[in-house]
Kinemage of the C-alpha trace (Angstrom):
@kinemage 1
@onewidth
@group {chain A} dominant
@subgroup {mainchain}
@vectorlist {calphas} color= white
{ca unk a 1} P 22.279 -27.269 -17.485
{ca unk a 2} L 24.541 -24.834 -16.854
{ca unk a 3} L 23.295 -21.320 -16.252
{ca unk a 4} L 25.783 -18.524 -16.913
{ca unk a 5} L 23.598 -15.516 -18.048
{ca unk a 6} L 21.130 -13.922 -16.037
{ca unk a 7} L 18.488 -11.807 -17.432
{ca unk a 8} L 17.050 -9.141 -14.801
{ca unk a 9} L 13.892 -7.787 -15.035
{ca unk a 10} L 12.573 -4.625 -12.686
{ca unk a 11} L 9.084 -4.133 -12.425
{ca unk a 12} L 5.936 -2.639 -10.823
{ca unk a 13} L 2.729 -3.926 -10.012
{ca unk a 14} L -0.205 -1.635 -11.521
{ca unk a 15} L -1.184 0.812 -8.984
{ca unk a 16} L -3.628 -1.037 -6.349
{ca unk a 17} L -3.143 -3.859 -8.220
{ca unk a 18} L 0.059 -5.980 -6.316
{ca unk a 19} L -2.525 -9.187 -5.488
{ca unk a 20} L -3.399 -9.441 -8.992
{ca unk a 21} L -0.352 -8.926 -10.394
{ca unk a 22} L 1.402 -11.278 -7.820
{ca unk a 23} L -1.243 -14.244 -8.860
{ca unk a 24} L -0.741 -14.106 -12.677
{ca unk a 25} L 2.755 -13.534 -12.440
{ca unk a 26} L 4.086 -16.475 -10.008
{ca unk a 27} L 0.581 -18.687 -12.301
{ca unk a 28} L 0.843 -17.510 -15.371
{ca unk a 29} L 4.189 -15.580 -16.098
{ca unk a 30} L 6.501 -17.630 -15.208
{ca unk a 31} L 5.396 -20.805 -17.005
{ca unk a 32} L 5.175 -18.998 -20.059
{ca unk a 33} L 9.205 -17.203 -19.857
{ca unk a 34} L 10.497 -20.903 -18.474
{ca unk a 35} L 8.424 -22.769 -21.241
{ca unk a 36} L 11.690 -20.783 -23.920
{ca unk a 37} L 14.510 -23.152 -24.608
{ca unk a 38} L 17.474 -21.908 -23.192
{ca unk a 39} L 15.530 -20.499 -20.159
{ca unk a 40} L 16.829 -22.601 -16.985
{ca unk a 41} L 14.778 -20.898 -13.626
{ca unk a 42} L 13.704 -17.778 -12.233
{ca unk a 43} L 13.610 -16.222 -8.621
{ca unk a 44} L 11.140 -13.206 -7.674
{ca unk a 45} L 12.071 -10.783 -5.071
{ca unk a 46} L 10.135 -7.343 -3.775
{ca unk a 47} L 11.933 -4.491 -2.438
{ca unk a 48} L 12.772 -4.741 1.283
{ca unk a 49} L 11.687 -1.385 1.836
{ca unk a 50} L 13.132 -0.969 5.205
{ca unk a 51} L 16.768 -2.023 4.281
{ca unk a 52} L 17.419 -0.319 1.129
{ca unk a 53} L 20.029 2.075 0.564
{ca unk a 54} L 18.959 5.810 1.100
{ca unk a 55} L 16.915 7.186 -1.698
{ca unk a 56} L 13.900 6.200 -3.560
{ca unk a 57} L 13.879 3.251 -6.189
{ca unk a 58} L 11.441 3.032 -9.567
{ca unk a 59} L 11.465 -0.682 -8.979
{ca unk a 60} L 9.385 -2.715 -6.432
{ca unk a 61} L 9.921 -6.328 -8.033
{ca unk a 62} L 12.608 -8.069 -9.324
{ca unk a 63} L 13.273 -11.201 -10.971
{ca unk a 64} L 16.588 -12.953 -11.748
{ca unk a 65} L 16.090 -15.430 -14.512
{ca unk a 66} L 19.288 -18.267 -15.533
{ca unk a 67} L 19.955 -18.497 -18.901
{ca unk a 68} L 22.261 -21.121 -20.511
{ca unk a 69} L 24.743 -18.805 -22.074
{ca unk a 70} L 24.481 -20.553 -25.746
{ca unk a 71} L 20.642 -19.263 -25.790
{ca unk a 72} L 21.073 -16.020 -24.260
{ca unk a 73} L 20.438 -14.412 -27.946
{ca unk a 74} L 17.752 -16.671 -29.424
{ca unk a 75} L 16.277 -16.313 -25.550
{ca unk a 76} L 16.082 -12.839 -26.052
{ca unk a 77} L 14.528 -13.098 -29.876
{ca unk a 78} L 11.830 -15.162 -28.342
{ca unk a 79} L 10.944 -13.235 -25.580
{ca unk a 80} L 10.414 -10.302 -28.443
{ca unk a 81} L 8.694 -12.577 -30.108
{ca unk a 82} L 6.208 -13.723 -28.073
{ca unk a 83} L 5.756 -10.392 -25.940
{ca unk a 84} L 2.047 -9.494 -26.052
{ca unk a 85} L 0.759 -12.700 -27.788
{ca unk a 86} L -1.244 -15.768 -26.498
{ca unk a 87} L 1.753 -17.527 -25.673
{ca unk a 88} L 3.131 -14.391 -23.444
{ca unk a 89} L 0.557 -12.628 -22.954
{ca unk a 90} L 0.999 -9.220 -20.523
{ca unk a 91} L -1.204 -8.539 -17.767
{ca unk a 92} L -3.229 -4.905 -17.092
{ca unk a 93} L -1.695 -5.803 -13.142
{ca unk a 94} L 1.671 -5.223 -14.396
{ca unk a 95} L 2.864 -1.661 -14.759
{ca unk a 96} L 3.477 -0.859 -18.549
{ca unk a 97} L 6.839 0.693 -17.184
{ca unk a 98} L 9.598 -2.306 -16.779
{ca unk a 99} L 13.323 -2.919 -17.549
{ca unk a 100} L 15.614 -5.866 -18.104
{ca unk a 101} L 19.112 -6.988 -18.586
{ca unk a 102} L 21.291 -9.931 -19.518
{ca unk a 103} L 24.335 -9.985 -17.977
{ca unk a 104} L 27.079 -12.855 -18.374
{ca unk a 105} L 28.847 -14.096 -15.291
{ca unk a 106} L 32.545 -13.582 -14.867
{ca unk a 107} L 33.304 -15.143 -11.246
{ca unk a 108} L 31.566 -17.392 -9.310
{ca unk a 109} L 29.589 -16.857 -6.385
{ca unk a 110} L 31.763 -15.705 -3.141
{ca unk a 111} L 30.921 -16.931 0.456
{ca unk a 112} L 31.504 -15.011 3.891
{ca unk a 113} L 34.541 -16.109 5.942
């Protein structure tokens, strides 16, 4: 499977509610997105609040999740589709406030001399 789309998705935890939201998103959550054809794997990451760049973000999770590029579209039908029923159900943990993006790639990955 080639992955050549990425969709990224920016989120918060509920406030007081980062253990909960943590548990049903890395038990729950991600089976659910990976279970869409077309969806190949996802990595989480949290903000490393000491190294980032000056300034506030909105954003205290992230998630990067490959797409094969032929299902980037009916990927992002499905996720509509399924937002908010059994099969994808949302969590009161997660902040109603989230973004996300597909983005195609146009190099590939660079490498330090």
């Amino acid at each position: 499977m080639s992955a050549n789309v990425i969709l990224m998705a920016l989120m918060n935890a509920a406030p007081g509610q980062d253990a909960a939201f943590n548990q049903w998103y890395e038990e729950r959550h991600l089976a659910d997105v990976l279970s869409i054809d077309g969806m190949v794997r996802a990595t989480r990451y949290r903000i490393a609040g000491a190294v980032h760049a000056e300034g506030t973000t909105p954003w205290a999770y992230l998630t990067i999740y490959e797409v094969e590029a032929a299902a980037a579209v009916s990927v992002a039908q499905e996720l509509g589709r399924r937002r908010g029923t059994p099969a994808l159900p949302m969590s009161g943990a997660m902040d109603e406030a989230r973004l996300g993006w597909f983005f195609e790639k146009i190099s590939e990955r660079s490498a330090a001399a």
